[in-house]
N, C-alpha and C positions, 0 to 999 in steps of 0.2 A: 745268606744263611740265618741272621739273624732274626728277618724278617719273617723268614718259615717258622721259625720258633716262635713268635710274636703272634704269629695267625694261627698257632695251635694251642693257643691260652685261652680260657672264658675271659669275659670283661671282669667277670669279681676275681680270676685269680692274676689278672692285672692291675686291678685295681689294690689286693693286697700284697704286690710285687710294690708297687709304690708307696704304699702304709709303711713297709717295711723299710724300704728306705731313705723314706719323711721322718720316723720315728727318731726320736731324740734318745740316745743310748743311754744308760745310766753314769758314762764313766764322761760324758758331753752335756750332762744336766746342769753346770756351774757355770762352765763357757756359753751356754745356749739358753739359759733360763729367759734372758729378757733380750733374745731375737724372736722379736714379732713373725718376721718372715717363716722363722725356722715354726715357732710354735703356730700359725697360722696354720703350713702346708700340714702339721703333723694331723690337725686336727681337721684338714678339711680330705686327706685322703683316708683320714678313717672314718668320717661321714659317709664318705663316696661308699667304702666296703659295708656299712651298714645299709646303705639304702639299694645298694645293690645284693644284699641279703632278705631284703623286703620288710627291715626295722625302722620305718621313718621317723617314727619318734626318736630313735636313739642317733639316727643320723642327724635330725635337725638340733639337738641337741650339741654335737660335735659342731655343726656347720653355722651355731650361733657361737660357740667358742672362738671359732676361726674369724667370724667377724667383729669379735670383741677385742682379739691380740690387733687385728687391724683398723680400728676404730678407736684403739688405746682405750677401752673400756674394761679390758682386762688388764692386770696387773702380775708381774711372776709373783707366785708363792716363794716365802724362807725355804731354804733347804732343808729337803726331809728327812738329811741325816744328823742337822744341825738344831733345827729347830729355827721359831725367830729371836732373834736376839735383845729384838728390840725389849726395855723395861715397860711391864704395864702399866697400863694406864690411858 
């Protein structure tokens, strides 16, 4: 049964079947901020959905993020409700 439903999806509305839930929710931002994995997948299944909308630029963009959480080249951001705490300077 499953599988009939699976073969009557396009690839992009599979592919944003899986954005959606790669996506990091807002109430899992604090838990999930500095999982690589989690921040990786998020960004590379919404690459997927851009490049399968025929936006390359906006997917390579995504899909260099995804190799920067996994390359430890990216860093998490302060929380967006908090701000950074850190003192300037």
């Amino acid at each position: 049964m499953i599988k009939t439903t699976l073969e009557q999806c396009s690839t992009l509305e599979l592919a944003q079947i899986l954005a959606q839930r790669l996506a990091i929710a807002p109430n899992e931002w604090h838990r999930l901020k500095a999982n690589r994995k989690a921040q990786a997948g998020q960004q590379a299944a919404a690459a997927l959905v851009f490049l399968l909308q025929d936006l390359p630029e906006e997917a390579l963009v995504r899909f260099n993020q995804a190799a920067g959480w996994l390359d430890r080249s990216i860093d998490p951001l302060p929380c967006p409700t908090h701000g950074d705490t850190r003192p300037p300077g």
